[in-house]
C-alpha positions in Angstrom: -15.8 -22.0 14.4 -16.9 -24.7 12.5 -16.0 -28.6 13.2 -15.4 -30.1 9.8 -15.7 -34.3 10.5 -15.1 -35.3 6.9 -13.4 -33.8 3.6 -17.1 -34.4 2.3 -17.7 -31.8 5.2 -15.1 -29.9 3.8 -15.6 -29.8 0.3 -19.6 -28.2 1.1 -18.5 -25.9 2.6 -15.6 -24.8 -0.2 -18.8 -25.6 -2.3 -20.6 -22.6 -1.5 -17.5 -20.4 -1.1 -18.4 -16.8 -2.9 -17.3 -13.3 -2.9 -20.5 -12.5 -0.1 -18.8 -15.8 1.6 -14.8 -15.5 1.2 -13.9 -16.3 4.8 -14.4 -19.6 6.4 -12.9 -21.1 9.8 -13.3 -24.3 10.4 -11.3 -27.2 12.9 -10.2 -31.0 11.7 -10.4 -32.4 15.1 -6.2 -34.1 15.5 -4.9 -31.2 12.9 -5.4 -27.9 14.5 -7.7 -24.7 13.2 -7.5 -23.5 9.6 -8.8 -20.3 8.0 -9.5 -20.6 4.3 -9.9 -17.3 2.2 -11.2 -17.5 -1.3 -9.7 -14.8 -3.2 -10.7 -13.2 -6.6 -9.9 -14.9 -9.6 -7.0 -12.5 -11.5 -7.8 -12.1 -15.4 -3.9 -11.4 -15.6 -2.5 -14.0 -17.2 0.4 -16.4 -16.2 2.3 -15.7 -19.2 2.3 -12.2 -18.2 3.7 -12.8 -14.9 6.5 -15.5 -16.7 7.3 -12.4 -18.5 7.8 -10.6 -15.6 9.8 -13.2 -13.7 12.1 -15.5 -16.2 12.5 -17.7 -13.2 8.9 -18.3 -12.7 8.9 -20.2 -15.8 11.9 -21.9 -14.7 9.4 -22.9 -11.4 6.8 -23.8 -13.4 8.8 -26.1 -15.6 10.8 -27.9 -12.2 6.9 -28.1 -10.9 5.7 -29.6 -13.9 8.3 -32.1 -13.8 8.1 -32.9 -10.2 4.7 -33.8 -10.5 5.3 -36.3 -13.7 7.5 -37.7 -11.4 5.5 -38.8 -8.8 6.7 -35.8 -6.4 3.5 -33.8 -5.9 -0.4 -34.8 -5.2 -3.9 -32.4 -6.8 -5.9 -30.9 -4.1 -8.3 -33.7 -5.0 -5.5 -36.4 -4.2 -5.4 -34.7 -1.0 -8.5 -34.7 -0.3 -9.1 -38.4 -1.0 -6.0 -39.2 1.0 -7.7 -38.1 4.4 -9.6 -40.7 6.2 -12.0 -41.1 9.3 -8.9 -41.1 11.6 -7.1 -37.7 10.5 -11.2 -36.3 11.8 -11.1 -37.6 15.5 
């Protein structure tokens, strides 16, 4: 199992995630022990799923404005938000 020390850390090795290399275990020392699975992309588009589920839309709508509102954070918000002490 891999010891990540740093979201740089982390990012290479999301970096050369692939289908060969889908699977990746790692530990943040103070956090616990994460697995990380890259799956395939679906070519099905959202729209197609909306149309499936009215209330997916609906989600997507409340997420949408959640997030205008201050109320949610980007994987790379995330990312920036860890710091040296969240790694030992």
């Amino acid at each position: 199992m891999n010891k990540v020390m740093s979201s740089d850390e982390l990012m290479k090795y999301i970096n050369n995630m692939d289908s060969e290399n889908s699977v990746i275990q790692f530990s943040i020392p103070g956090k616990g022990r994460f697995t990380l699975v890259l799956q395939e992309e679906d070519n099905q588009s959202i729209e197609a799923d909306i149309k499936k589920n009215p209330q997916l839309e609906m989600m997507f709508k409340e997420s949408a404005e959640q997030y205008k509102n201050g109320h949610g954070v980007t994987t790379s918000d995330l990312l920036k938000s860890l710091s040296v002490k969240n790694f030992s």
